[in-house]
C-alpha positions in Angstrom: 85.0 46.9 46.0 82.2 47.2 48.3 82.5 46.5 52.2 79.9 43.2 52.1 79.4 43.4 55.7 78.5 47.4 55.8 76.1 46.5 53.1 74.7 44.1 54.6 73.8 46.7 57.8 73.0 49.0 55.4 70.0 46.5 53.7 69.1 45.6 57.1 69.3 48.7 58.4 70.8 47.7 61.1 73.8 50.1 60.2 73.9 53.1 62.9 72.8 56.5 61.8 75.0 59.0 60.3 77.3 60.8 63.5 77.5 63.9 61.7 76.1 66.5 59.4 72.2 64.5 58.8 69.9 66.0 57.1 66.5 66.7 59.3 64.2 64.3 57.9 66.7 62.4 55.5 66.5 58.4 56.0 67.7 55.7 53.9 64.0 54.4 52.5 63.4 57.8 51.5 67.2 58.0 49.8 65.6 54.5 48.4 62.5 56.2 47.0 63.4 58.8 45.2 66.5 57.0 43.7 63.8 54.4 42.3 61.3 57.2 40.9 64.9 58.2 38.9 66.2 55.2 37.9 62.4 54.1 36.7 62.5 57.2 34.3 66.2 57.1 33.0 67.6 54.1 33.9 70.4 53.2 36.0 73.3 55.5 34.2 71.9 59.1 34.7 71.6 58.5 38.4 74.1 59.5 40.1 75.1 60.4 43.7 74.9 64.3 42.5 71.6 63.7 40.2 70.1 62.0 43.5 71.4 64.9 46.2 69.6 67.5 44.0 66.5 65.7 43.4 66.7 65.5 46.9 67.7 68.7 48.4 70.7 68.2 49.6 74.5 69.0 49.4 76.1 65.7 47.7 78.3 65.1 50.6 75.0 64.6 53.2 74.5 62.3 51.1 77.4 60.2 51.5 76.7 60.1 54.7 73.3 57.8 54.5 74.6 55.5 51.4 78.7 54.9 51.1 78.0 54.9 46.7 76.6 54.7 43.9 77.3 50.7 44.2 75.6 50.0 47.5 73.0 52.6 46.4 72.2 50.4 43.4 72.1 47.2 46.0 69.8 49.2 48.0 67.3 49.8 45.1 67.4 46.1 44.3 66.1 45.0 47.0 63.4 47.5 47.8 62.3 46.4 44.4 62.1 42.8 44.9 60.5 43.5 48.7 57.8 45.9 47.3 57.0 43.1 44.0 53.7 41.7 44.0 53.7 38.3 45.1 49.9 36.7 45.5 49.6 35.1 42.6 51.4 31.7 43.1 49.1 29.7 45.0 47.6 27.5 42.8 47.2 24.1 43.4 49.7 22.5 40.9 52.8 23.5 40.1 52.4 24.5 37.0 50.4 27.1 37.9 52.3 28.1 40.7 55.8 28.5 38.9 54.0 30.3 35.7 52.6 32.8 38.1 55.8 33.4 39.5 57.4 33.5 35.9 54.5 36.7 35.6 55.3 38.2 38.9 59.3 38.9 37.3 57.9 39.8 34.2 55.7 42.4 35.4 58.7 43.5 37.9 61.3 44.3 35.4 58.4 46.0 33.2 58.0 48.6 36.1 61.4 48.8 36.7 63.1 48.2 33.7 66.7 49.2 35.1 67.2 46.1 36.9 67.7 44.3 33.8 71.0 46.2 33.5 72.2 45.3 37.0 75.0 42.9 37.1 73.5 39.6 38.6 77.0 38.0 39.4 76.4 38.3 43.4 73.2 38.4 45.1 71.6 41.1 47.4 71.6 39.6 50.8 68.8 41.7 51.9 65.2 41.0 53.2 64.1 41.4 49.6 65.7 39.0 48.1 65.4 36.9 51.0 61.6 37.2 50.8 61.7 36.6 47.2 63.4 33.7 47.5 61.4 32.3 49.9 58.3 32.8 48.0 59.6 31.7 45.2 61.1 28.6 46.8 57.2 27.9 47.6 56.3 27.5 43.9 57.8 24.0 43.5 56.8 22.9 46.9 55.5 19.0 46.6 57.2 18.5 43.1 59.9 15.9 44.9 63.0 18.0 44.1 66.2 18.0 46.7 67.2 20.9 47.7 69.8 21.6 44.9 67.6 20.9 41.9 65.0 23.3 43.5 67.6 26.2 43.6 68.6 24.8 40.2 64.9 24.7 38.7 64.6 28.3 40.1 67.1 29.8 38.7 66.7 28.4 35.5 62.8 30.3 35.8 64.8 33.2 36.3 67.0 33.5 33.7 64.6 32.9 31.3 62.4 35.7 32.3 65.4 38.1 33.4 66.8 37.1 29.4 63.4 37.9 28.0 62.7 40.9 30.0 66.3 42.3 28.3 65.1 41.0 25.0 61.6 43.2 25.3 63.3 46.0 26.9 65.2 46.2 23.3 62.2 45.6 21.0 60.4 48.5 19.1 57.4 46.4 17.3 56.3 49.7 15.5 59.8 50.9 14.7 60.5 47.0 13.3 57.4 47.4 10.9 58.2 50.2 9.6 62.6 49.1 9.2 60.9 45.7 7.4 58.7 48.0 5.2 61.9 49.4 3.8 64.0 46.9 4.0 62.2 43.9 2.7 61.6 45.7 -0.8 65.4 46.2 -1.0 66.3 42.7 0.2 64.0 41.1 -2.2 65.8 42.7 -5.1 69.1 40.8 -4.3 68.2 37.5 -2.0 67.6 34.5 -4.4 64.8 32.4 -2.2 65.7 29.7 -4.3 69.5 29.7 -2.6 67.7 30.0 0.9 64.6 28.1 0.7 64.3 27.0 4.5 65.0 30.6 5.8 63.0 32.4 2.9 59.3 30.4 3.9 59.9 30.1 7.7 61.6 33.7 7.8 58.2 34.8 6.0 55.8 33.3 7.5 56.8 34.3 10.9 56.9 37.3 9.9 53.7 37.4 9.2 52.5 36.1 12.0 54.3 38.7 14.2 54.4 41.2 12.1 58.1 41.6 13.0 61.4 39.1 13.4 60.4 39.2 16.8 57.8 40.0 19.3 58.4 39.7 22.3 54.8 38.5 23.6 54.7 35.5 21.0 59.0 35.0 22.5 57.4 35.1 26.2 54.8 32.8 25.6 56.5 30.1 23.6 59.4 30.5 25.8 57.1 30.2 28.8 55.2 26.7 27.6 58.6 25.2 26.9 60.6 26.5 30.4 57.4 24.7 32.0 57.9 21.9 29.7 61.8 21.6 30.4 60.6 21.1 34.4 57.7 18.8 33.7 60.7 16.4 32.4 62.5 16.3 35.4 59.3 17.0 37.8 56.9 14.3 36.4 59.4 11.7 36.0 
């Protein structure tokens, strides 16, 4: 288990620098940087301590010395991500607007850095990028009437609809389906009675069709998207 309070410093950087063995011109946001440009091409499981100290230069231990482990390493990435995010899209003049803008901002996040899908979201990051986040995204429902609980509550509930999308996408291969359903559909054809499944036989078919796969993820997002906004208009516009 991680030392909460040492990652804390460590987000903050308000953690004193290492007493012995530093490497000249080592710092923590650079550790951050190049951890990110690996975890962006491989993903979160190939980086480790030893991957990192070689991309960087150095002997493993050094780098011990700047981040405790591979844990607090991954805390660290999280929230340079979510400080560095675009945010300047969500300041339209309903809310609407404002909360589909931030819906975007998340989507296009774990697009560029797909390996935060994978991160366990059980605790938080208490670092200044989440903390900005938050605040920013706080803003979004700014007016709407809601306490102070339901706001937290209508936020997260944003969130885990894009964060559950973004995993879904991450796992789609549109080109790769098309070509398993060219192969397969032949072969289920020749033992599935459509007769025995009616309902699942037209709708299954025609959305196929449509998207050309079981799923896609840009017709998921954008359904999902209207009805999330829907969901809030019902307690919002009450």
């Amino acid at each position: 288990m991680t030392d909460p309070a040492r990652v804390i410093a460590l987000l903050w950087r308000t953690a004193p620098p290492p007493r012995r063995g530093p490497s000249r011109g080592l710092t923590v946001d650079g550790v951050v940087e190049a951890a990110t440009r690996l975890a962006d091409t491989g993903g979160l499981e190939p980086l480790t301590m030893r991957a990192l100290a070689g991309a960087l230069g150095v002997a493993p231990m050094t780098l011990y010395t700047y981040v405790p482990g591979k844990a607090e390493l991954v805390d660290l990435l999280v929230d340079h991500a979510f400080l560095t995010m675009d945010r300047g899209g969500s300041a339209g003049p309903g809310w609407r607007e404002r909360v589909q803008a931030v819906m975007e901002e998340n989507r296009a996040l774990y697009r560029a850095h797909p390996w935060i899908g994978a991160v366990d979201p059980g605790r938080p990051v208490l670092g200044p990028g989440t903390t900005a986040k938050y605040e920013h995204e706080l803003g979004a429902f700014g007016g709407c009437g809601l306490s102070d609980v339901d706001r937290d509550a209508a936020l997260t509930f944003v969130l885990d609809f894009v964060a559950a999308s973004a995993r879904a996408e991450a796992r789609s291969d549109p080109a790769g389906d098309e070509a398993w359903w060219a192969a397969a559909g032949p072969a289920l054809a020749e033992v599935l009675d459509p007769s025995s499944y009616p309902l699942a036989t037209r709708v299954g078919t025609a959305a196929g069709e449509a998207q050309r796969s079981a799923r896609h993820p840009d017709a998921a997002w954008a359904f999902g998207t209207a009805r999330v906004l829907d969901g809030l208009a019902a307690l919002i516009d009450r």
